[in-house]
C-alpha positions as CSV (number, residue, x, y, z in Angstrom):
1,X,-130.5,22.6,-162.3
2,X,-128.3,19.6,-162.6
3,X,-129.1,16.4,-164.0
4,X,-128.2,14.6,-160.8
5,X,-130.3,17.0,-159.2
6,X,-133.1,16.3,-161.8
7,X,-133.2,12.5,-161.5
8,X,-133.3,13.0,-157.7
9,X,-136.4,15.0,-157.7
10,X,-138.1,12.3,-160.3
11,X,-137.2,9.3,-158.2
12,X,-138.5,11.0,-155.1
13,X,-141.7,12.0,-156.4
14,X,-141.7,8.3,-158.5
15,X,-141.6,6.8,-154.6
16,X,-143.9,9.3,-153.0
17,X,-147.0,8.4,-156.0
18,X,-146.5,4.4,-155.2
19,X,-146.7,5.2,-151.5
20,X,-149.7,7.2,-152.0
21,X,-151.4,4.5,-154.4
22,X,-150.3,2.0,-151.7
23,X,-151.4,3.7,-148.4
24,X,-154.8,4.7,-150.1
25,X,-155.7,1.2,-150.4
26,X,-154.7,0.4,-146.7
27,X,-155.8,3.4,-145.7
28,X,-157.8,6.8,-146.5
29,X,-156.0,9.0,-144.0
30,X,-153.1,10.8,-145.7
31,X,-149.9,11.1,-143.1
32,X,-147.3,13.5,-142.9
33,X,-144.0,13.1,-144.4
34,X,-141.0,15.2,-144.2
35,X,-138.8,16.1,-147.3
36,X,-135.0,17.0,-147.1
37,X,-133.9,19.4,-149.6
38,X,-129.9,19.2,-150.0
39,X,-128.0,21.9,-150.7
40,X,-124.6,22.5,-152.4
41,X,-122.3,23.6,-149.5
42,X,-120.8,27.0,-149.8
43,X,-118.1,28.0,-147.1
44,X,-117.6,31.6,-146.3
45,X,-114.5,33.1,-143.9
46,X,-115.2,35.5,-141.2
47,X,-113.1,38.5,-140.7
48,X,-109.4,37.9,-138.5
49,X,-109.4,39.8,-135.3
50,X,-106.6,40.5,-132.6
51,X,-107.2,38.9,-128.8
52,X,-105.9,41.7,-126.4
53,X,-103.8,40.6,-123.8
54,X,-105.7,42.6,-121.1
55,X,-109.2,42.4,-121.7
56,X,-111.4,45.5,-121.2
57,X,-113.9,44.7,-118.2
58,X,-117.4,46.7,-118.6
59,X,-118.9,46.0,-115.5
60,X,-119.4,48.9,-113.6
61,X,-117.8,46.9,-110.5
62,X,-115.1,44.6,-110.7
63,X,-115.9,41.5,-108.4
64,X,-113.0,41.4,-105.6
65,X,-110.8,38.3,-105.4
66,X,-112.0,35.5,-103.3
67,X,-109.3,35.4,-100.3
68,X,-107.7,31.6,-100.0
69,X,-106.2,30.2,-97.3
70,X,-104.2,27.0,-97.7
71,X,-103.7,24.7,-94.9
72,X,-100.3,22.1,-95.1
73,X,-100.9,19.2,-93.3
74,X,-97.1,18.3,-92.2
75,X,-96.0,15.1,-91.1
76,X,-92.8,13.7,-90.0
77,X,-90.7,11.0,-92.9
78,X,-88.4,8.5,-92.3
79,X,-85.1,9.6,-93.0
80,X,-81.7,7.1,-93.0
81,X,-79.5,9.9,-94.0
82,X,-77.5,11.0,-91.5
83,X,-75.0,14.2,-91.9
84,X,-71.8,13.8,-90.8
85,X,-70.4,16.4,-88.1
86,X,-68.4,19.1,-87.9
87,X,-65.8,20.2,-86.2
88,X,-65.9,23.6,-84.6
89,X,-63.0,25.5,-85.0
90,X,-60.9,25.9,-81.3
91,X,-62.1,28.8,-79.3
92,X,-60.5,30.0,-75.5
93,X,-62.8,29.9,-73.3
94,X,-63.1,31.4,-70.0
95,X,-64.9,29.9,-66.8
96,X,-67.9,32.0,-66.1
97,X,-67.3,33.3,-62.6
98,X,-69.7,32.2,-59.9
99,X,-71.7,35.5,-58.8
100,X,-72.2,35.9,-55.1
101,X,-75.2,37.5,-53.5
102,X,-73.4,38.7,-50.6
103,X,-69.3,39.4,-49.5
104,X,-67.6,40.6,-46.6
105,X,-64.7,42.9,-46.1
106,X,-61.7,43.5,-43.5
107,X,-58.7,45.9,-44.0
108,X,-56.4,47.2,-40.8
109,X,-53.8,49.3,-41.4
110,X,-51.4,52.2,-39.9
111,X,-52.6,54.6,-37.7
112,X,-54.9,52.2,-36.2
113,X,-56.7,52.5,-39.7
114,X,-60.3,49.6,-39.6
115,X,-62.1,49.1,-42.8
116,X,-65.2,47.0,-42.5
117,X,-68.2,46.4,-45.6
118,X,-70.5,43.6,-44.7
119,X,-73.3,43.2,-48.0
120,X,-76.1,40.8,-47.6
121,X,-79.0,40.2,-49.9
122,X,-81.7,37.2,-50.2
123,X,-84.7,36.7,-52.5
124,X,-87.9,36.7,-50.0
125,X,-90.2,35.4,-53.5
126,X,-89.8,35.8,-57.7
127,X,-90.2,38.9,-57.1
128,X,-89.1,39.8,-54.0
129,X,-85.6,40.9,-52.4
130,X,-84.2,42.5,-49.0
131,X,-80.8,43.7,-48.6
132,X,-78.7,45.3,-45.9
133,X,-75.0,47.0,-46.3
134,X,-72.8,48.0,-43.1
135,X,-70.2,50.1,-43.4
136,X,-67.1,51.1,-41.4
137,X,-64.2,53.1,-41.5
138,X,-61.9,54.7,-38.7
139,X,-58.6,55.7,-38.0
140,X,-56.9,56.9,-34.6
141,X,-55.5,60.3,-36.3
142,X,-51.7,60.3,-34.6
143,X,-51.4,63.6,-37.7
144,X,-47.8,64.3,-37.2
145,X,-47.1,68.0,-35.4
146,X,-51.4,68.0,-34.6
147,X,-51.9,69.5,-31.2
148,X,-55.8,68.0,-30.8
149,X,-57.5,64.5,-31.0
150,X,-58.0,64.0,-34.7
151,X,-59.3,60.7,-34.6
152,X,-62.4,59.9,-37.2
153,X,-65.1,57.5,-37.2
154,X,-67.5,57.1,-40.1
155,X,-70.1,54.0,-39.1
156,X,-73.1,53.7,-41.3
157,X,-76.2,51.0,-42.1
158,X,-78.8,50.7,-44.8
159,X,-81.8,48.4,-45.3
160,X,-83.5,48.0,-48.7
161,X,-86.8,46.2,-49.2
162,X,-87.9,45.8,-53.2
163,X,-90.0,44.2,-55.6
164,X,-89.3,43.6,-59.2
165,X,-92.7,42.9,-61.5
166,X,-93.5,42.8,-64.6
167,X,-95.3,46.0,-65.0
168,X,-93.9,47.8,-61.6
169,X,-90.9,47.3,-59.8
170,X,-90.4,49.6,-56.2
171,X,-88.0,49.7,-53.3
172,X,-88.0,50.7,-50.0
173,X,-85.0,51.9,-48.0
174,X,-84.1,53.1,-44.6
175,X,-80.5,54.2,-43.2
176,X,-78.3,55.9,-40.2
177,X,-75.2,57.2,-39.9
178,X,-72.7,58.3,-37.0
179,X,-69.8,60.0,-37.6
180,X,-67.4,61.4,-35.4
181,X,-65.0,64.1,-36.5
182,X,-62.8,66.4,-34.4
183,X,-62.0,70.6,-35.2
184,X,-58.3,69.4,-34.7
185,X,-56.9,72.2,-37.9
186,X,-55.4,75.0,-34.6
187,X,-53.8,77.9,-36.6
188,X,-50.1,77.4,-37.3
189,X,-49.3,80.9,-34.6
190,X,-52.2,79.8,-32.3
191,X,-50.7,80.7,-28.7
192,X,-48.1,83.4,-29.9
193,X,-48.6,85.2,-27.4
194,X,-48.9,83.1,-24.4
195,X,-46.6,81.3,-22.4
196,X,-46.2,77.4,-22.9
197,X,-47.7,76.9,-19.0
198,X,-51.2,79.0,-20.9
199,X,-50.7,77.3,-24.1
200,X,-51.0,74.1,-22.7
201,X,-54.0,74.8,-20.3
202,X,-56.0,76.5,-23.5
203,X,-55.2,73.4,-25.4
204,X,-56.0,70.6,-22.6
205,X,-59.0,72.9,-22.5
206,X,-60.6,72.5,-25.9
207,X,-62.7,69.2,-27.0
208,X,-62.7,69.6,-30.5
209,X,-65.0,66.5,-30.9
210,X,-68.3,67.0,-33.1
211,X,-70.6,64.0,-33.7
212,X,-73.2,63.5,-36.6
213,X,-76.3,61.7,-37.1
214,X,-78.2,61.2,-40.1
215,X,-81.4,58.9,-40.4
216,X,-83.7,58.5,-43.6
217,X,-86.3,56.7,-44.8
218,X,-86.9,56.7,-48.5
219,X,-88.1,54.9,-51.8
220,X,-88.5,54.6,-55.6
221,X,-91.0,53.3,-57.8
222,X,-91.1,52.8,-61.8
223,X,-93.5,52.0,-63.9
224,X,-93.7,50.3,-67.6
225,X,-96.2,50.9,-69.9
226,X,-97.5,53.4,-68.4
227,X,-97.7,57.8,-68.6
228,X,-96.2,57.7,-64.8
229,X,-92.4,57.0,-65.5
230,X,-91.0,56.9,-62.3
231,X,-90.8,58.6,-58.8
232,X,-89.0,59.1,-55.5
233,X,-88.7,60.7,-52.1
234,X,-86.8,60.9,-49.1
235,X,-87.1,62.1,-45.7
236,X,-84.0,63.0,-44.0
237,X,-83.2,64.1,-40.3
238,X,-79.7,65.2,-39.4
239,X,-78.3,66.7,-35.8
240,X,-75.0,66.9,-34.1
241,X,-73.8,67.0,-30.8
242,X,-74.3,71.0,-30.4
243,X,-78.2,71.4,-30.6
244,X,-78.3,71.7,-34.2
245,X,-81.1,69.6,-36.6
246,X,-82.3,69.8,-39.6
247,X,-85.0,68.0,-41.3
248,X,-85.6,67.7,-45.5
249,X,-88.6,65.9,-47.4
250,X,-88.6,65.4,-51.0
251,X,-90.5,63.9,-53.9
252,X,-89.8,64.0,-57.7
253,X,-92.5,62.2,-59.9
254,X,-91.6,61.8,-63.6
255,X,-94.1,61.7,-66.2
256,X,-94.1,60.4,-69.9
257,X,-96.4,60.6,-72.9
258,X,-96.0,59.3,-76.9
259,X,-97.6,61.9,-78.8
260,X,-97.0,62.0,-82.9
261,X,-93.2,59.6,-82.1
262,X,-92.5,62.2,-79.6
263,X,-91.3,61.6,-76.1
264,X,-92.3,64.3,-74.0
265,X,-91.6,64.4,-70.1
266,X,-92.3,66.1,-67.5
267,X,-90.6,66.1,-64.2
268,X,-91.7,67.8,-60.9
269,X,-90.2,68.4,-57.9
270,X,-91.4,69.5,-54.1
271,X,-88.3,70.2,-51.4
272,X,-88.5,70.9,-48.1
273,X,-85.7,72.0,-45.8
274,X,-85.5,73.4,-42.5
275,X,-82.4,74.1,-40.4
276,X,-82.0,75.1,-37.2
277,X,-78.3,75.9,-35.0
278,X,-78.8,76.5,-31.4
279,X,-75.4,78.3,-31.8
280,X,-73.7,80.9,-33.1
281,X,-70.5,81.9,-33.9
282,X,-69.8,85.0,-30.9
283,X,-68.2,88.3,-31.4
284,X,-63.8,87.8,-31.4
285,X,-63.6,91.5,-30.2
286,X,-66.6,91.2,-27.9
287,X,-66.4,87.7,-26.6
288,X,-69.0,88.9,-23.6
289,X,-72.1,89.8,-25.9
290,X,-74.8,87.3,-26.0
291,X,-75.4,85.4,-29.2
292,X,-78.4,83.9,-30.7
293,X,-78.4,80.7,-33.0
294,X,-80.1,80.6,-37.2
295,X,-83.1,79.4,-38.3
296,X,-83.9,78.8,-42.4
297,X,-86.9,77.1,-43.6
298,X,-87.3,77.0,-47.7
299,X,-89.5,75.2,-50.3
300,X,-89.1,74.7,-53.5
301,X,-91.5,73.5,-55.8
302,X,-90.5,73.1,-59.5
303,X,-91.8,71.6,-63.1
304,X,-89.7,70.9,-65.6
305,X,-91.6,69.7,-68.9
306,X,-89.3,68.6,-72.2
307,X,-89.7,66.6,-75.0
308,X,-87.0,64.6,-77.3
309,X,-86.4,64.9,-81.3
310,X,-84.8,62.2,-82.8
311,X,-84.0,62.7,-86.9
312,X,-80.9,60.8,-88.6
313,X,-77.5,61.9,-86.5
314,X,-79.0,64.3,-84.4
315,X,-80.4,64.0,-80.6
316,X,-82.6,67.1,-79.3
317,X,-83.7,67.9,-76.2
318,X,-85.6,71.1,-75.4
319,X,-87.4,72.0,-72.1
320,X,-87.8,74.6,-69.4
321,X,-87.9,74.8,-65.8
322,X,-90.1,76.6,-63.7
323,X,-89.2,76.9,-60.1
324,X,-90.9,78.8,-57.2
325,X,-89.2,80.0,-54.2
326,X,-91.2,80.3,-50.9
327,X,-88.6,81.5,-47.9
328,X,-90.8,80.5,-45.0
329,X,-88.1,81.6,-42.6
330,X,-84.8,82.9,-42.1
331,X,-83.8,83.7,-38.7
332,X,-80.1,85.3,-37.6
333,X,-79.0,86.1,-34.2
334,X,-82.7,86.1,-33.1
335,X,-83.8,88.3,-36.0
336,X,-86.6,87.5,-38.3
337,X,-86.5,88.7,-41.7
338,X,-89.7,87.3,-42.6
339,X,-91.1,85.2,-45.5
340,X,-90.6,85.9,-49.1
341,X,-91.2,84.2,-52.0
342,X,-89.5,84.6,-56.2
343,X,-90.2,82.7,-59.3
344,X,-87.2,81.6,-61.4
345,X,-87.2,80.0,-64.9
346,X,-84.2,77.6,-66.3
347,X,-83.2,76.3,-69.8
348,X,-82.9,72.6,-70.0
349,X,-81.6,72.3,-73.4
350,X,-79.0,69.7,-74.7
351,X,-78.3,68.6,-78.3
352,X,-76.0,65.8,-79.6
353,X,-75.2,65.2,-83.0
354,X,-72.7,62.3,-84.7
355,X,-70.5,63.9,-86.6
356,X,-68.6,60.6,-87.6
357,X,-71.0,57.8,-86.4
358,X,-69.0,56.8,-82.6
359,X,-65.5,58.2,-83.7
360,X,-66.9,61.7,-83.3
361,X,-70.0,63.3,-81.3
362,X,-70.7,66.9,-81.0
363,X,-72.9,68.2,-78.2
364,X,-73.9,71.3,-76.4
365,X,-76.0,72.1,-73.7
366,X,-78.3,75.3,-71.8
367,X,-78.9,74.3,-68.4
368,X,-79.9,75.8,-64.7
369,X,-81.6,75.1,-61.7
370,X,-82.0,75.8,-58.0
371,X,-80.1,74.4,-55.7
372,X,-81.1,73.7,-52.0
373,X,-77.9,73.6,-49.7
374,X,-78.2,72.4,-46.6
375,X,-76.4,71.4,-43.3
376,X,-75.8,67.9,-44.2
377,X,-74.5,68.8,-47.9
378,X,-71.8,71.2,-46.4
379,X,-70.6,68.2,-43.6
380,X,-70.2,65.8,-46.4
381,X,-68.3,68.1,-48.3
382,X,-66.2,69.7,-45.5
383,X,-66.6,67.7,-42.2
384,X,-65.3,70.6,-40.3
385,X,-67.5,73.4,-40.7
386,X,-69.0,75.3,-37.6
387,X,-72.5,74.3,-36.1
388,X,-73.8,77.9,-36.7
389,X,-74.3,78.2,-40.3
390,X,-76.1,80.9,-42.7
391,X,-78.5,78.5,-44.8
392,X,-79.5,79.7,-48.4
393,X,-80.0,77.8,-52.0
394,X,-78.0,78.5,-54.9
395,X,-79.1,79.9,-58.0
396,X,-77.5,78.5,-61.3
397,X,-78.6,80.7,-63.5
398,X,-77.4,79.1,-66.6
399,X,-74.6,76.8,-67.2
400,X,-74.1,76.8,-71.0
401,X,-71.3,74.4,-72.6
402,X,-70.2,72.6,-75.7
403,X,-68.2,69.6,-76.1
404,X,-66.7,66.9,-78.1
405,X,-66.4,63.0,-77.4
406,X,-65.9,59.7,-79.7
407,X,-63.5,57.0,-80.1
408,X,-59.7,57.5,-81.3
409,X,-60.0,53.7,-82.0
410,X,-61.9,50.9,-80.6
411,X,-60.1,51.2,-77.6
412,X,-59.5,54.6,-76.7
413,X,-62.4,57.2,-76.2
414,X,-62.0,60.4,-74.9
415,X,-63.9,63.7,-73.9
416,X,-63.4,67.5,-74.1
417,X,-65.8,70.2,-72.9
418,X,-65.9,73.8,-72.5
419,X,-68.5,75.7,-70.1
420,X,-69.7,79.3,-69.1
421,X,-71.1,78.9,-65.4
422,X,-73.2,82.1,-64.2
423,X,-74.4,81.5,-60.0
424,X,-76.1,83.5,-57.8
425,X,-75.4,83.0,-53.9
426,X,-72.6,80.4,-54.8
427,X,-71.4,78.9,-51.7
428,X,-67.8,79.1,-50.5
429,X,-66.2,78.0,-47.5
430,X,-63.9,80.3,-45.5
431,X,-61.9,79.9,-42.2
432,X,-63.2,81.3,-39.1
433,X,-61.2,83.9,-37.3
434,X,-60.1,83.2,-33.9
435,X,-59.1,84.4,-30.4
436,X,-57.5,83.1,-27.4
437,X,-59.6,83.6,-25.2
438,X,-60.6,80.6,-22.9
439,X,-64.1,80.6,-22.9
440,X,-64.5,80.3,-26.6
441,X,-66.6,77.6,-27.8
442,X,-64.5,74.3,-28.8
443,X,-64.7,75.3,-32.2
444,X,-63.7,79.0,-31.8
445,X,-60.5,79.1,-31.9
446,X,-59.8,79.1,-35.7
447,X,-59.9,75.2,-36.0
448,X,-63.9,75.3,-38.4
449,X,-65.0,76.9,-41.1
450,X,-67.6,78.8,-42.0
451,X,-70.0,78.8,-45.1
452,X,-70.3,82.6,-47.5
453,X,-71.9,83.8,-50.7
454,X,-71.3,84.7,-53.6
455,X,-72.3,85.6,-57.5
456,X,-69.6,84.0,-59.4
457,X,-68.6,83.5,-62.9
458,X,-67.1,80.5,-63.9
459,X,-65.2,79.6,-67.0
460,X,-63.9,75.8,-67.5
461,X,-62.5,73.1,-69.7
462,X,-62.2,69.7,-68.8
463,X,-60.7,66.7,-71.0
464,X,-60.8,63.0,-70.7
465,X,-59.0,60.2,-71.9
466,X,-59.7,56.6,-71.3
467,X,-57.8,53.4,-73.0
468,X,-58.9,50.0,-72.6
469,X,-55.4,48.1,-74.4
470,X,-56.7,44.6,-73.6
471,X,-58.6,43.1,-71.5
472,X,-55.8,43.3,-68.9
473,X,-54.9,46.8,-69.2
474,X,-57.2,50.3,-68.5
475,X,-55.5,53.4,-68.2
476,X,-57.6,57.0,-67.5
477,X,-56.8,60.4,-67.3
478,X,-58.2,63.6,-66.9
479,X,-58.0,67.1,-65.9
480,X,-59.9,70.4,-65.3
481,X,-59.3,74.7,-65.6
482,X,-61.0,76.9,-64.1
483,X,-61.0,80.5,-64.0
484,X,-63.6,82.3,-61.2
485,X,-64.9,86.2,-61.5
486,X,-66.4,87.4,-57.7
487,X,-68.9,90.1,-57.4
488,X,-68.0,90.3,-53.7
489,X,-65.5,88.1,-52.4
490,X,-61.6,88.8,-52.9
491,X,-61.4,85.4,-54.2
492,X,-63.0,81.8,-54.8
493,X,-62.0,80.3,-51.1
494,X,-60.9,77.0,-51.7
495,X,-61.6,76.5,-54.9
496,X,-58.6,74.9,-57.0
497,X,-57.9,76.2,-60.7
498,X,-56.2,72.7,-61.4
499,X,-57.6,69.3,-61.1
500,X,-55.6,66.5,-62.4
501,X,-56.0,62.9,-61.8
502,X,-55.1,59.3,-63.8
503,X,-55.6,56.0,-62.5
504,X,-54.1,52.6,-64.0
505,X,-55.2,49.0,-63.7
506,X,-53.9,45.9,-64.6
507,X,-54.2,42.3,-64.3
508,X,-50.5,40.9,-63.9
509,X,-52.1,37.1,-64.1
510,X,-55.1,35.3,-63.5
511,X,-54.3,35.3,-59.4
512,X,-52.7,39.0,-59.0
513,X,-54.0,42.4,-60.3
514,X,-52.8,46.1,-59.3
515,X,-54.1,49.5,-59.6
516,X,-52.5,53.2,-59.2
517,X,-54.4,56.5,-58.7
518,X,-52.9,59.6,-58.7
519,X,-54.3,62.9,-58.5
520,X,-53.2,67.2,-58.6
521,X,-54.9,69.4,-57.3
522,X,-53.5,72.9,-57.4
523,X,-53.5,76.5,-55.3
524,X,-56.4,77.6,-53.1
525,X,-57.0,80.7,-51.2
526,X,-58.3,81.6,-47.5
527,X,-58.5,84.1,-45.2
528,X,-57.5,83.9,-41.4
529,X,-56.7,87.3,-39.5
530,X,-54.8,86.4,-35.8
531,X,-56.6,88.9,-33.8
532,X,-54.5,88.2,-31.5
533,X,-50.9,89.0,-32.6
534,X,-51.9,90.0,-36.3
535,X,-48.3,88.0,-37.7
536,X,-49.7,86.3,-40.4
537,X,-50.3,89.4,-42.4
538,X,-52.6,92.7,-42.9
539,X,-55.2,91.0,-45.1
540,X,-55.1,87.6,-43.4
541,X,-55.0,86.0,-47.2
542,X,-53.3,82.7,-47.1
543,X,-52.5,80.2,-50.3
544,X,-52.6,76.7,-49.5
545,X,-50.2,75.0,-51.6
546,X,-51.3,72.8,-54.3
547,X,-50.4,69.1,-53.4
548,X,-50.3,65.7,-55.6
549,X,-51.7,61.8,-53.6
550,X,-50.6,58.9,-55.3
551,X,-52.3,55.7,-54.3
552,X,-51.2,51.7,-55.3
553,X,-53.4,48.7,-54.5
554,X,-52.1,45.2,-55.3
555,X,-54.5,42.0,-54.8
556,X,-54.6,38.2,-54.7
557,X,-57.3,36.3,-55.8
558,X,-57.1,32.9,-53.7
559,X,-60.3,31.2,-55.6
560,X,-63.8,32.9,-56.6
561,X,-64.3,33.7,-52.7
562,X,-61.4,34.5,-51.3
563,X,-59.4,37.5,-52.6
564,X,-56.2,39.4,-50.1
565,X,-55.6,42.7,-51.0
566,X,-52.6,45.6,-50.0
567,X,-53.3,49.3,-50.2
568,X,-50.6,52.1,-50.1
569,X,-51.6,55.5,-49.9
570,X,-50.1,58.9,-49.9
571,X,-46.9,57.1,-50.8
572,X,-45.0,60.3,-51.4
573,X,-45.5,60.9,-47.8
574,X,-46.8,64.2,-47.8
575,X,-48.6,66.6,-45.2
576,X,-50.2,68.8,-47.3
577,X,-53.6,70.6,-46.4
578,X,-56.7,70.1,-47.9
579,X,-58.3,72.5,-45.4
580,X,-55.9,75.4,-43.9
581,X,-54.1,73.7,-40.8
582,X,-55.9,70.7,-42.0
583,X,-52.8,68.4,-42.2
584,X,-53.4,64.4,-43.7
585,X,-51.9,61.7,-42.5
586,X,-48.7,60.3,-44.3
587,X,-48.0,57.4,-46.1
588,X,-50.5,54.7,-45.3
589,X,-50.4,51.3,-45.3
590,X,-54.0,48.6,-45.1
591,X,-53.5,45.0,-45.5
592,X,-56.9,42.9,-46.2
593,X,-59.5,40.4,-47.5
594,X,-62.7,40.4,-48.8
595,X,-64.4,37.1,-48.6
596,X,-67.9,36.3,-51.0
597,X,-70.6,33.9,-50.0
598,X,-74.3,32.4,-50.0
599,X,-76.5,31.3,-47.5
């Protein structure tokens, strides 16, 4: 021990004995006092340690993060700064043109030619519309070296009534038509062998007029958002001025479901037809024998289910279609054959891929189907065929192809494509044969045609080329081969093995524009025996010479109304034949106007 330590001690005991001596005299009780012993101080230093950077939790579960939402409470400041502007760079710009919801149009020309379109549409509501579109086109025929009227009248009318909503949009339509054509196409010898006095009576004789009706009522309906995609039908009567009718009903409903970011649809199909002719075509070597008019009735009912696969480049389509056949009746020359019914399946396949983004798409295709012919399909196609025809649907059996389109540039796209067509009961039309005799029917003597069958074969390319140079400037052309392999037929009547065509359009100025057309189209074959004099040959084959139309329109447009326009057509002023002894009227000339306005 220390001295200072010592003398500490002493001095506290020293004052503890006087308090003691003191307080016992105050008082007896001794108190409590507290002594504090002092200590030299001896530092120590704890062992260093490292801090981790990612401390190691040991709770068995680690409390989740309190989620904080921040609210900014904005609110406008006083600015005096003010930007100065700029300057666009100069840009042309063009006037939007005013569009019209209606227009009317009026063309005469040569041959006592009328062309008439009157459009007309008005909103009933937002969502709402009605619409209505006459047509008209005639011409008084005057066919140079034609021996018959051939004067033609196409009039026609149809009504529209539609909706457009968010979720549904629908139309309703309704339509007739009257046409009036005439079996003018006499065989080049007709009257060989009679005397111009009998020539003359046969021909003054024979009313080659044949009139057409066709009324329908019809409609459409889509849906969004919805597994019903879409769906239509159609009712359609057609007769003519010989007894014959024929009456069609249709409906295709289209369905559509996501599954796993697939689109799969299905489409349906239910097609009625029946047909009837009061007449029929008699017997040329035994015009006496009585005759008995056709009857077909057909349904088809189909399904065609497919679904879409989308990955990078490539587009994929692959489906099926299931059709069945009933044949509820098919009567010729009063003989039933009965019903019968088949089952047919078709590949609806198709697959495009982008070889070089736009510049270059590959695609290729397995398709087929079955096709319902009927009276009205053959009139539009050949107005001249004879009110007695056999009635039966096509079978496509497959039509496989494979093709390439793109771009050359930005303004030059074009198409080639290469297809294998296999058909079963491929319909072909073929000239009636004739006699002289004077109780013929007015379409009897060689002047219609007649509708046959056929399995056929068919091998074609076609290629396409379309340049848009400017905005002024669009020039197309394009052009088909065909070859055709007949199981029974000598050859494919009337079917070219050539198709060419280009058109051409320009705008000159902002007042004048002009357009050309021209189109090839190359051999055909027919048959015609003369029963009469038998001078056109043993086999009655004829070739109908291939024949080239060239067509030039030129228009002024007065203001955004008004707008004059001149047509020329056929301007090499040829007489070829689309049809045998079908000649077409020469060059043509139609001077007109088409006027726009609102009510």
């Amino acid at each position: 021990m220390t001295y200072k330590a010592q003398y500490k001690i002493t001095f506290i005991l020293l004052l503890a004995g006087l308090q003691t001596t003191f307080a016992q005299k105050k008082d007896e009780n001794i108190g409590t006092e507290v002594v504090n012993v002092v200590k030299p101080y001896a530092p120590t230093i704890s062992d260093a340690f490292k801090v981790k950077e990612t401390p190691v939790l040991d709770d068995e579960e680690t409390t989740k993060k309190e989620e904080i939402q921040y609210t900014i409470f904005s609110f406008p400041v006083a600015s005096t700064f003010t930007p100065s502007k700029g300057r666009a760079a100069s840009v042309d710009k063009t006037a939007q043109e005013r569009l019209y919801k209606n227009y009317l149009t009026l063309g005469f020309g040569s041959y006592a030619s009328a062309n008439a379109e009157l459009f007309i549409t008005e909103n009933i509501s937002n969502t709402d519309y009605v619409a209505g579109m006459l047509r008209h086109q005639s011409t008084q025929g005057n066919i140079k070296g034609v021996r018959l009227d051939d004067k033609f009248y196409d009039t026609s009318l149809d009504l529209t009534y539609g909706s457009k909503q968010q979720n549904l949009s629908w139309n309703a339509d309704m339509g007739y038509q009257h046409q009036v054509y005439n079996w003018y196409g006499l065989p080049e010898l007709f009257g060989y062998t009679l005397s111009e006095a009998d020539q003359n009576a046969l021909i003054n004789g024979i009313n080659p007029q044949q009139t057409y009706h066709n009324f329908y009522l019809g409609g459409k309906v889509k849906a969004n958002d919805s597994f019903f995609n879409e769906g239509s039908f159609k009712y359609n009567r057609f007769w003519d001025a010989y007894g014959s009718e024929e009456n069609r009903f249709f409906i295709k409903p289209s369905l559509k479901f996501d599954i796993s970011d697939k689109a799969i649809t299905a489409n349906f199909t239910a097609d009625y037809l029946s047909t009837k002719f009061d007449k029929a075509f008699p017997d040329v070597d035994n015009p006496a024998t009585p005759v008995f008019g056709n009857e077909h009735s057909y349904l088809v009912l189909g399904a065609n289910p497919n679904f879409q696969i989308l990955q990078d480049d490539l587009t994929l389509n692959l489906g099926v279609e299931f059709v069945y056949l009933s044949t509820l009746k098919n009567v010729v020359n009063n003989v039933d054959s009965g019903s019968d019914s088949d089952f047919f399946f078709y590949p609806t396949v198709t697959a495009s891929y982008k070889v070089v983004g736009d510049l270059m798409i590959a695609y290729a295709g397995a398709e087929g189907g079955l096709k319902q012919n009927s009276y009205r399909d053959f009139t539009n196609i050949n107005p001249f065929v004879s009110p007695n025809l056999f009635i039966a649907p096509t079978d496509t059996q497959y039509d496989i192809y494979v093709g390439l389109k793109g771009k050359l540039s930005n303004a030059v796209s074009y198409n080639v494509r290469g297809s294998y067509l296999s058909e079963k009961n491929r319909a072909l039309f073929l000239s009636n044969d004739y006699s002289e005799n004077i109780d013929n029917e007015n379409y009897a003597y060689g002047n219609s045609f007649n509708v046959v069958y056929d399995n056929m074969k068919t091998i074609s390319f076609f290629g396409e080329l379309k340049a848009d140079f400017s905005k002024n400037v669009a020039v197309g052309i394009n052009g088909t081969f065909a070859t055709y392999n007949n199981d029974l037929q000598e050859e494919a009547w009337n079917l070219p093995q050539i198709k060419l065509g280009t058109s051409l359009d320009v705008n000159i100025t902002k007042k004048w524009f002009a357009g050309a057309n021209v189109f090839f189209v190359g051999e055909r074959m027919d048959f015609q025996f003369d029963h009469s004099s038998g001078a056109i040959g043993t086999d009655g084959t004829r070739t109908l010479d291939g024949y080239f139309d060239a067509n030039l329109n030129l228009g002024y447009k007065h203001n955004e109304r008004l707008t004059a326009f001149l047509k020329a057509n056929n301007i090499a002023n040829q007489a070829y034949e689309k049809w045998l002894n079908y000649p077409v009227q020469q060059f043509q000339l139609m001077l007109g106007a088409s006027y726009k306005f609102d009510f």
